[in-house]
C-alpha positions as CSV (number, residue, x, y, z in Angstrom):
1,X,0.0,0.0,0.0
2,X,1.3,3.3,-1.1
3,X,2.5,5.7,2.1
4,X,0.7,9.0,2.8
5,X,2.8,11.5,4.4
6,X,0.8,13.5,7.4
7,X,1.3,16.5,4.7
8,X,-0.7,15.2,2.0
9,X,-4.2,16.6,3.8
10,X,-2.8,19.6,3.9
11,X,-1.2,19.6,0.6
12,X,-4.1,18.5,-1.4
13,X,-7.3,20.5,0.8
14,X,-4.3,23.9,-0.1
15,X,-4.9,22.4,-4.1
16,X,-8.5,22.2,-3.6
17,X,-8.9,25.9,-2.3
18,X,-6.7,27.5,-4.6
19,X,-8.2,25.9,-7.7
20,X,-11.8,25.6,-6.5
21,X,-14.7,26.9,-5.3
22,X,-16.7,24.7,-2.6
23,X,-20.4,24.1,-2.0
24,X,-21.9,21.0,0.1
25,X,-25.1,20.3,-0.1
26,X,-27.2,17.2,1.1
27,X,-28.8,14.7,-1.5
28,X,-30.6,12.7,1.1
29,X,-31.1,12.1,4.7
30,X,-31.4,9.1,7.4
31,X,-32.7,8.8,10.1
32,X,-32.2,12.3,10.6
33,X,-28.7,12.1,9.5
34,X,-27.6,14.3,6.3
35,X,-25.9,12.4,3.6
36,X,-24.1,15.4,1.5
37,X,-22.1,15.8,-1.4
38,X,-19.4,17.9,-2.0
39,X,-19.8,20.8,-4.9
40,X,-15.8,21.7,-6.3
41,X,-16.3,24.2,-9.2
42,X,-12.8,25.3,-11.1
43,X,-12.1,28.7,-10.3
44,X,-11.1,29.2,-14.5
45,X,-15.4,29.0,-14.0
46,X,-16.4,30.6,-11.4
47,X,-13.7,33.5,-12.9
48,X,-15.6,33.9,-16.5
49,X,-19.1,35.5,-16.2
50,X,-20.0,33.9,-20.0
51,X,-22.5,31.4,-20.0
52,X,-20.6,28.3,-19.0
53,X,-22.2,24.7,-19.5
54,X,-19.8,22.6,-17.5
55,X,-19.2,18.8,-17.7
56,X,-19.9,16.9,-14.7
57,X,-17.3,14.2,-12.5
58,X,-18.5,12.3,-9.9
59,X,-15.9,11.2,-7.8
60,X,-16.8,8.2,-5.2
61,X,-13.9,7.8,-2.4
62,X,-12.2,4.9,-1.2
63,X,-11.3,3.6,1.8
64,X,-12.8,0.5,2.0
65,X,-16.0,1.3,2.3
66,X,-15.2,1.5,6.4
67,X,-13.1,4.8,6.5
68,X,-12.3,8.3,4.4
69,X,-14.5,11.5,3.8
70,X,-15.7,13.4,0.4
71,X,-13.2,14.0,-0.9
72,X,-10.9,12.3,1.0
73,X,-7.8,14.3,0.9
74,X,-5.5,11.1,1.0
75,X,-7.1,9.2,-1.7
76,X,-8.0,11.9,-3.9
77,X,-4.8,11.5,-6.7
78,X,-3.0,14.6,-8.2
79,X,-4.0,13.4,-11.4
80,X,-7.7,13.6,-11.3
81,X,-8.2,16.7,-9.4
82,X,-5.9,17.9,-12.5
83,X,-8.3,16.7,-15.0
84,X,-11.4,18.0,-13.2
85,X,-9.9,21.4,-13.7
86,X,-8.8,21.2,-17.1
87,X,-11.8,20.0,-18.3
88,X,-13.6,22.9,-16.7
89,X,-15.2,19.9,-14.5
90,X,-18.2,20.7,-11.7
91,X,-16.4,17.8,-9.5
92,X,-18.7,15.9,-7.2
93,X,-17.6,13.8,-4.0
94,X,-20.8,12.3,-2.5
95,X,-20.3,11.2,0.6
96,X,-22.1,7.8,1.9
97,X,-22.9,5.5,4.6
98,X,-20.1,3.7,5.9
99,X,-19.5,0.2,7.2
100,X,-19.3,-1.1,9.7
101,X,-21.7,1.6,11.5
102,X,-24.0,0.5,8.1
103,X,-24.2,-2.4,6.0
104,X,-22.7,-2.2,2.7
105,X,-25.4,-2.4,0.9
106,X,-26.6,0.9,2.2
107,X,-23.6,2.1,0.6
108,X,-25.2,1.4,-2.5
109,X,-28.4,2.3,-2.5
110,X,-26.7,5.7,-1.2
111,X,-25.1,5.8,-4.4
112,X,-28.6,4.6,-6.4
113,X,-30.2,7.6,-4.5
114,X,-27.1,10.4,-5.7
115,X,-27.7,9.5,-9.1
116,X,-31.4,9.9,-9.0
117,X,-30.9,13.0,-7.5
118,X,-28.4,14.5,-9.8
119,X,-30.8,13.6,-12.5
120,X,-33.7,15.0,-10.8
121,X,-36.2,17.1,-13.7
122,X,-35.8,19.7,-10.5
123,X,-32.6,19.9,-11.1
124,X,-31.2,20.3,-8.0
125,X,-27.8,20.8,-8.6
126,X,-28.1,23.5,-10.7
127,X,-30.2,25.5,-8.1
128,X,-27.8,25.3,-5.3
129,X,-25.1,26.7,-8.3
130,X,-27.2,29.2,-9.8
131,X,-27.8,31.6,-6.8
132,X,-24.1,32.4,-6.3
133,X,-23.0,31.3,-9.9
134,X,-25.6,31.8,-12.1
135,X,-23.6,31.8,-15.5
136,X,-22.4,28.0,-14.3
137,X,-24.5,25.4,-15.5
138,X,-24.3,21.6,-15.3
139,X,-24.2,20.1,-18.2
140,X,-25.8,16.5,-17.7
141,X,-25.1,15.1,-21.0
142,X,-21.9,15.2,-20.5
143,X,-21.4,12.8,-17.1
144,X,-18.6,10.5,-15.9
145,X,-17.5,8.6,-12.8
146,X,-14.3,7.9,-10.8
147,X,-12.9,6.4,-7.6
148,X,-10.4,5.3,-6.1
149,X,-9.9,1.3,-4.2
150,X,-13.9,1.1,-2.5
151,X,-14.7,4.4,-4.7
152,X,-13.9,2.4,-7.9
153,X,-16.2,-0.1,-7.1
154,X,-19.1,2.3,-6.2
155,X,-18.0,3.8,-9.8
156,X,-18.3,0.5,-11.6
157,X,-21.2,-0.3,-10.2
158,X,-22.8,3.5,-11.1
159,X,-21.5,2.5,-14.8
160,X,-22.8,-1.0,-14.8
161,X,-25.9,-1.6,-12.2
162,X,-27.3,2.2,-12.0
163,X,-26.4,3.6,-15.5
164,X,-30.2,3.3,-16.2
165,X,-29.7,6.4,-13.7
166,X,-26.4,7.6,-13.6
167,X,-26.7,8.3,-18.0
168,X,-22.6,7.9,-17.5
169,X,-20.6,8.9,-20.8
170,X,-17.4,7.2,-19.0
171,X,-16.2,5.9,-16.2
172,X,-12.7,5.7,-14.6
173,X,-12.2,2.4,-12.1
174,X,-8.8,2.9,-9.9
175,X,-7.8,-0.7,-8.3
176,X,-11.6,-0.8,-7.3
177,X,-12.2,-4.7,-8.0
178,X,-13.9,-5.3,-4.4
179,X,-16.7,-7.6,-5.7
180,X,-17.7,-10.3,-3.0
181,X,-17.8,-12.9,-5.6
182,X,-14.6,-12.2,-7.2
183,X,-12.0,-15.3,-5.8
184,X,-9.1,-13.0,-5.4
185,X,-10.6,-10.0,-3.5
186,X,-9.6,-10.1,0.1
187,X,-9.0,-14.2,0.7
188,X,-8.4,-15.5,3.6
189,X,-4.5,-15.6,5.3
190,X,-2.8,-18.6,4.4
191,X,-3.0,-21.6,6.1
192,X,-0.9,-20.9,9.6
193,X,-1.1,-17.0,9.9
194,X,-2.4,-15.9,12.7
195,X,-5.7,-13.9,12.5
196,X,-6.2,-14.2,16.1
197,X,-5.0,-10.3,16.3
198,X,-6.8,-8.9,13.2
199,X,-10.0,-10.9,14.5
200,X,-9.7,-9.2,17.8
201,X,-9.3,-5.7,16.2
202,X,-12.6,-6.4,14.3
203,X,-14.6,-7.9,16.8
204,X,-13.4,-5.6,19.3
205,X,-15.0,-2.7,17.3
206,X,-18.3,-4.4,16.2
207,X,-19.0,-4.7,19.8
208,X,-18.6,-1.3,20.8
209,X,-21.0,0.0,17.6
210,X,-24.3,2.0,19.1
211,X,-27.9,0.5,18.0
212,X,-28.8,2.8,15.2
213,X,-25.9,4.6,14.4
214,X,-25.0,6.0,11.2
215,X,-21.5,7.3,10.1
216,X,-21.1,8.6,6.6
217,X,-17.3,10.6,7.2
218,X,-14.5,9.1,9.2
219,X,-11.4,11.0,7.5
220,X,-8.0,9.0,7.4
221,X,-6.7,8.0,9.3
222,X,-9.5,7.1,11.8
223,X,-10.6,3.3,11.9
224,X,-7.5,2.9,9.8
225,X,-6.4,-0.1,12.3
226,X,-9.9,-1.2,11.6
227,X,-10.0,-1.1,7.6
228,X,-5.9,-2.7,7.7
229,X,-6.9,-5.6,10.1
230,X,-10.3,-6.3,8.0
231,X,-8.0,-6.8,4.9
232,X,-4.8,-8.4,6.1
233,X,-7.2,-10.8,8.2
234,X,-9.5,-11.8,5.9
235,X,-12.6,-10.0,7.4
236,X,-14.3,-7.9,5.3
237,X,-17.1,-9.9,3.7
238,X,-17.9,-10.3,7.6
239,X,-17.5,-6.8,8.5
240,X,-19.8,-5.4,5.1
241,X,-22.7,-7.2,6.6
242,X,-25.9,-9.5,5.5
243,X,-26.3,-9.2,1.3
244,X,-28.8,-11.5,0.8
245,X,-29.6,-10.5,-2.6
246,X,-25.9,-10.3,-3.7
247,X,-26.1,-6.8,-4.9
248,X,-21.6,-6.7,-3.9
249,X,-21.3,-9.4,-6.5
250,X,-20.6,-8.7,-9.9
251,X,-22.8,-11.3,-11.3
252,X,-25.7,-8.9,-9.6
253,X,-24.7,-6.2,-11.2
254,X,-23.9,-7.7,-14.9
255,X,-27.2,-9.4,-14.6
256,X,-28.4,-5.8,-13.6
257,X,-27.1,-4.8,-17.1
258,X,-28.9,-7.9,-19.0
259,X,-32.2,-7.0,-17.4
260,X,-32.6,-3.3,-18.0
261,X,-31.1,-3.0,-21.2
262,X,-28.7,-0.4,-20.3
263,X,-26.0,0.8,-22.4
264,X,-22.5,0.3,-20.5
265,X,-20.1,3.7,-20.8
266,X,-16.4,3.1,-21.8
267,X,-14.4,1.7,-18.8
268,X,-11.1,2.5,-17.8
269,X,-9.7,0.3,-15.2
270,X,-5.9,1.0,-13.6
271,X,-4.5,-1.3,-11.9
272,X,-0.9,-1.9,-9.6
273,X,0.7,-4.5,-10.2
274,X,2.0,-5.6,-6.9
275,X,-1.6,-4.6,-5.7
276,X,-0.9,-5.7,-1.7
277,X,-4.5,-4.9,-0.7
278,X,-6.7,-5.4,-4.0
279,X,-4.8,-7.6,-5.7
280,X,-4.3,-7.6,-9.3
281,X,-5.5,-11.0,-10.0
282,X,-9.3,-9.9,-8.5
283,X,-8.8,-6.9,-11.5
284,X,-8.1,-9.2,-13.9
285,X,-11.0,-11.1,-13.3
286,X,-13.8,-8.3,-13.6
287,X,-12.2,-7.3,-16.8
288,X,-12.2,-10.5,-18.6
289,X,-16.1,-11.3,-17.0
290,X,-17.1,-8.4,-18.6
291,X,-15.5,-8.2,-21.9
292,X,-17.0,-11.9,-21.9
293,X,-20.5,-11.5,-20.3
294,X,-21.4,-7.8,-21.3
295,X,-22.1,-7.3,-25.3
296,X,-20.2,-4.3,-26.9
297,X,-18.6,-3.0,-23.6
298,X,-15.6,-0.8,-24.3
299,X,-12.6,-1.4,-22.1
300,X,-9.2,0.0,-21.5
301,X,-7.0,-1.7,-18.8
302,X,-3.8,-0.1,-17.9
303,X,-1.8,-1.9,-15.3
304,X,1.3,0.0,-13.8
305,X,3.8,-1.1,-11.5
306,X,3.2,-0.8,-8.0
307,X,1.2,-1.2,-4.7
308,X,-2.0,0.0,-3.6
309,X,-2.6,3.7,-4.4
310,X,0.6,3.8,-6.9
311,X,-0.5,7.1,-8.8
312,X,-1.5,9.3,-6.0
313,X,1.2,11.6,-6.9
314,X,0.8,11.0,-10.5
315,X,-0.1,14.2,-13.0
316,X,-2.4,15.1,-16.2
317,X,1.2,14.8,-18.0
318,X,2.5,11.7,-17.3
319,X,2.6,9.4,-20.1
320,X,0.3,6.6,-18.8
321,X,-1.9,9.1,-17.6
322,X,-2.5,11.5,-20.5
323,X,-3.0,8.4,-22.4
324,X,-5.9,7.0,-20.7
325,X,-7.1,10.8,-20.1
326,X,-7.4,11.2,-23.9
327,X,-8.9,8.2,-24.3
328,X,-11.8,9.0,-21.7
329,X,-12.3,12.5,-22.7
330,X,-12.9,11.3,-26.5
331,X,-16.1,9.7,-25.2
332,X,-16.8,12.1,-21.8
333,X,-16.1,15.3,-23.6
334,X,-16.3,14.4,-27.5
């Protein structure tokens, strides 16, 4: 897993203000609890008092599903807050309901219910904009999706079982392969490792969780003992909780695909090679399943060297990067 100096949160929230302008608004609520996204407009926008019809990205964040915040300063790589700007982006970070304070199912109907909202006829997002930008307007023709680890799922699974909803031009899957009935996603420890620590860790926290308590922002590096124990011990099918209709699998959401008659956007899936916490092999898999299960899907797989989180420092210009970037935009922005 890639290292994140203590500096990084400042570094990147000091990015983020310089190049942005913040709203927050909520898209739902439960239980009383307000389940927001975050609103990051380029300034180059904001700036120009033309008319403006912006793009949209939606950016899901990762940390397992169990920890991080929108956005997740940590998580949130150079490269995409780069193209976001570039693009002249309205950048969305929808925050949702974290395990394992929720099941993770609730994550995704959370991320059902953003899409529905975005795509409102109110138009919502456009009226929290309007009143302090009204030259900025959403365009929502012109939407695509991106996460990071946990965020990448919640991104494929916008592209492939909500797209009915989510109307996604492209999407953008970062070492996101997290489906429960993928072999190579989180196995258990070899035979004669002891879990006996990571179990404690796990159960220790479980026990402590309050009746009815909901936690949609727990920013790196809280329950980061939690999420790293989960992993390296085997436990986080236990810790996402009861899926009795196997909406984590990625026969669900394929099937999902079949059913509806959605069109599939373009995928681009990066991958690290020496993936230590979603390994590579688990990417693999959900790559070839779809080219072989899903009819016409367009794919690009880049795989670069390197562990967990290998392109958080990576920019717009990079090789690898501007490569795939291209290749997105063609369909996102063409």
């Amino acid at each position: 897993m890639a290292l994140f100096p203590a500096e990084r949160r400042l570094e990147v929230l000091a990015d983020i203000q310089a190049r942005f302008d913040r709203l927050d608004v909520a898209y739902k609520s439960v239980n009383g609890t307000p389940i927001e996204t975050a609103i990051l407009i380029p300034k180059t926008l904001s700036s120009n008092n033309s008319p403006q019809n912006a793009p949209v990205l939606v950016h899901f964040h990762g940390g397992g599903l169990v920890c991080g915040t929108n956005p997740e300063p940590f998580f949130l790589v150079d490269w995409i807050r780069d193209l976001a700007y570039s693009a002249g982006a309205i950048l969305l970070s929808p925050a949702y309901r974290l395990v394992p304070e929720s099941k993770a199912v609730d994550s995704l109907t959370d991320v059902a219910d953003f899409w529905a909202w975005l795509h409102h006829h109110d138009r919502p997002l456009s009226s929290v904009i309007h009143p302090l930008l009204s030259h900025v307007t959403p365009d929502f023709s012109r939407v695509a999706t991106v996460g990071e680890s946990a965020g990448g799922f919640l991104a494929l699974q916008s592209a492939l079982a909500f797209n009915g909803t989510a109307k996604l031009r492209a999407a953008i899957v970062q070492y996101g392969a997290i489906f429960s009935d993928v072999e190579a996603w989180n196995p258990d420890p070899a035979v004669g490792v002891d879990r006996s620590g990571f179990e404690e860790v796990v159960r220790g926290y479980v026990r402590g969780l309050k009746e009815g308590e909901i936690q949609v922002s727990a920013p790196w590096p809280e329950k980061a003992e939690l999420v790293l124990a989960a992993l390296q011990g085997g436990f986080m099918r236990e810790l996402s909780g009861d899926d009795p209709e196997g909406r984590m699998t990625l026969e669900y959401a394929i099937t999902r695909v079949k059913e509806e008659g959605s069109l599939v956007p373009p995928i681009w899936f990066i991958q690290g090679s020496e993936d230590t916490l979603v390994a590579k092999e688990a990417m693999d898999e959900v790559v070839e399943r779809l080219k072989r299960e899903v009819e016409g899907v367009q794919v690009k797989y880049t795989i670069r060297e390197g562990d967990h989180g290998f392109d958080v420092g990576a920019r717009l210009e990079d090789d690898w990067v501007a490569e795939g970037v291209e290749w997105v935009n063609g369909f996102w922005l063409g």
